[in-house]
C-alpha positions in Angstrom: 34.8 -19.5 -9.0 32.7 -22.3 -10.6 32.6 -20.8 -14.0 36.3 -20.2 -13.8 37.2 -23.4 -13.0 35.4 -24.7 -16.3 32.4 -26.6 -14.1 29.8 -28.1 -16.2 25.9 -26.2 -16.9 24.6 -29.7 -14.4 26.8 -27.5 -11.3 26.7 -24.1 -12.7 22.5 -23.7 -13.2 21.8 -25.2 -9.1 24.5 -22.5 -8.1 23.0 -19.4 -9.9 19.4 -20.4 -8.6 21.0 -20.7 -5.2 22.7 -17.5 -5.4 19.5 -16.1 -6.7 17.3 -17.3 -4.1 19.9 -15.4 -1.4 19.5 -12.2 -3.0 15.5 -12.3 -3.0 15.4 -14.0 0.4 18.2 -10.9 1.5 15.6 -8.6 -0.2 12.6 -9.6 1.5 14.2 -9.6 5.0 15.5 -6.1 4.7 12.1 -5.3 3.6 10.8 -7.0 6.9 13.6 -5.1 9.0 12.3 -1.6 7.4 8.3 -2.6 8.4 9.3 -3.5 12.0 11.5 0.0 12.2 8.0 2.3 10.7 6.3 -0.2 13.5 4.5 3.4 14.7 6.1 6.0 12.1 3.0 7.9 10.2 0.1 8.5 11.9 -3.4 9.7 11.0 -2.1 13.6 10.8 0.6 12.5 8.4 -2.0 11.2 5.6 -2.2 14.8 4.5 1.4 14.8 3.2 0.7 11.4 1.8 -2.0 13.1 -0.6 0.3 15.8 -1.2 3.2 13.9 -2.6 0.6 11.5 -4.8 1.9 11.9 -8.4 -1.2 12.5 -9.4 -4.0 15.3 -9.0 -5.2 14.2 -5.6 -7.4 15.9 -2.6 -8.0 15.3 0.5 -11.6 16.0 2.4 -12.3 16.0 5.9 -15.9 15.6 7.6 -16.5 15.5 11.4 -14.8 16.7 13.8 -10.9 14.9 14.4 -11.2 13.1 17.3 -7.5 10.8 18.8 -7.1 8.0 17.3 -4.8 4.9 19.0 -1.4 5.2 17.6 -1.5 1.3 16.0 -4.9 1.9 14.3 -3.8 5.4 13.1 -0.7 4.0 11.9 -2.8 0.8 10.3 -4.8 3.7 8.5 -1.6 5.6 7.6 -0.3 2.4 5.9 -3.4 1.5 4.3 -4.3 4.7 2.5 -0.7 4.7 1.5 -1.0 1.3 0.1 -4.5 2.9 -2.0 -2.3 5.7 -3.0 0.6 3.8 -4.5 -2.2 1.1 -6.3 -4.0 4.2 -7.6 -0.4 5.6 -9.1 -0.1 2.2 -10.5 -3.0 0.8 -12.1 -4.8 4.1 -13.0 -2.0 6.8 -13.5 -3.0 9.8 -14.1 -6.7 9.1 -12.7 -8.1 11.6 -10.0 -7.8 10.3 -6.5 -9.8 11.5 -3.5 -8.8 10.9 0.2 -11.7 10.9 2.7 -11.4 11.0 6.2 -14.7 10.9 8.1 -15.0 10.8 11.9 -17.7 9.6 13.8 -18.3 8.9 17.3 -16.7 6.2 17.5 -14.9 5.3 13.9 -12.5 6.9 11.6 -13.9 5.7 8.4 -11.1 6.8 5.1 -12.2 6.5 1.3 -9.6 6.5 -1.0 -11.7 6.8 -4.9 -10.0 7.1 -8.1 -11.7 7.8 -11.2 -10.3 4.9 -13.1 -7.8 4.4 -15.9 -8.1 7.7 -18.5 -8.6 6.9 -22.2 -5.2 6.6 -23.8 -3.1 5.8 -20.6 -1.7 2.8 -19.7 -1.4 1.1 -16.2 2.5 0.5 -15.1 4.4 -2.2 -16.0 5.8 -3.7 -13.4 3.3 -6.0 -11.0 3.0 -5.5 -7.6 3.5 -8.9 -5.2 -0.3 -9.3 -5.0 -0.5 -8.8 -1.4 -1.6 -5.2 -0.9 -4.8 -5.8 -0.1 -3.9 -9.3 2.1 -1.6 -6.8 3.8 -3.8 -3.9 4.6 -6.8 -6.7 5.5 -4.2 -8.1 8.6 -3.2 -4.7 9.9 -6.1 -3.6 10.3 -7.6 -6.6 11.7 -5.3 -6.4 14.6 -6.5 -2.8 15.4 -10.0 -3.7 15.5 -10.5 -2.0 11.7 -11.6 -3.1 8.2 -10.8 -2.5 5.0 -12.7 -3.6 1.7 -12.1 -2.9 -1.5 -13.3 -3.2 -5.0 -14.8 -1.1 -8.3 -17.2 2.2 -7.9 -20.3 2.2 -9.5 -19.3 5.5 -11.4 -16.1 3.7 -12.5 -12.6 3.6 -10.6 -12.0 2.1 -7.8 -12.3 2.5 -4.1 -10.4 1.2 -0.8 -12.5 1.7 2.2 -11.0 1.6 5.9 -12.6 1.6 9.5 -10.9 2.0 12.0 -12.3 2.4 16.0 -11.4 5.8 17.6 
């Protein structure tokens, strides 16, 4: 209406930001809305279809024997490996990823490993929001888990997460 009306760049410019500002802020709250609804959706079982739909070559490996895990920390796991997965896709596409689930006693510990960047590819464009890792770090931390991440020796890069069963 302001632009119709012939208003001046000085009104026009705070109006756009404003306008701006109320589709991020709308953006980030459905975001919010849609964490709070997958409060408990996957679960440790459901990180096997997770692998499978990676758009890479990706395997999963088991070791131990499955023992329950408490729906928030599975769930905390689900999210985290998902998080690895989609960092993977993006930074190092078309690298080799390997899911690890190991039970223990008492922890569920998950690698995910990539292999790194391949010669000639390029990692995605876009950014992520830099809060991954931040992300993954709180979740877990209110299950009782860890996560840590950072580069392999052998090259690539690996998330690690320990969760109690």
């Amino acid at each position: 209406v302001a632009a119709r009306e012939g208003v001046t760049a000085a009104v026009l410019e705070p109006l756009d930001r404003a306008a701006e500002l109320a589709r991020e802020g709308l953006g980030e709250a459905r975001a919010v809305v849609g964490a709070l609804r997958d409060l408990f959706g996957g679960g440790v079982a459901e990180i096997a279809s997770l692998v499978e739909r990676h758009p890479g070559a990706a395997r999963l490996t088991t070791r131990g024997t499955s023992v329950p895990v408490d729906q928030a920390a599975g769930h905390a796991a689900y999210r985290a490996v998902q998080e690895a997965l989609t960092n993977a896709a993006r930074y190092a596409p078309g690298a080799e990823v390997t899911v690890t689930l190991d039970y223990t006693a008492t922890t569920l510990v998950i690698c995910v490993d990539d292999t790194g960047l391949p010669a000639g590819r390029e990692p995605v464009a876009s950014q992520g929001s830099g809060l991954g890792l931040a992300g993954m770090s709180e979740r877990l931390a209110a299950v009782g888990g860890t996560v840590t991440a950072g580069p392999r020796p052998s090259g690539g890069w690996q998330v690690r997460v320990e969760v109690p069963t």
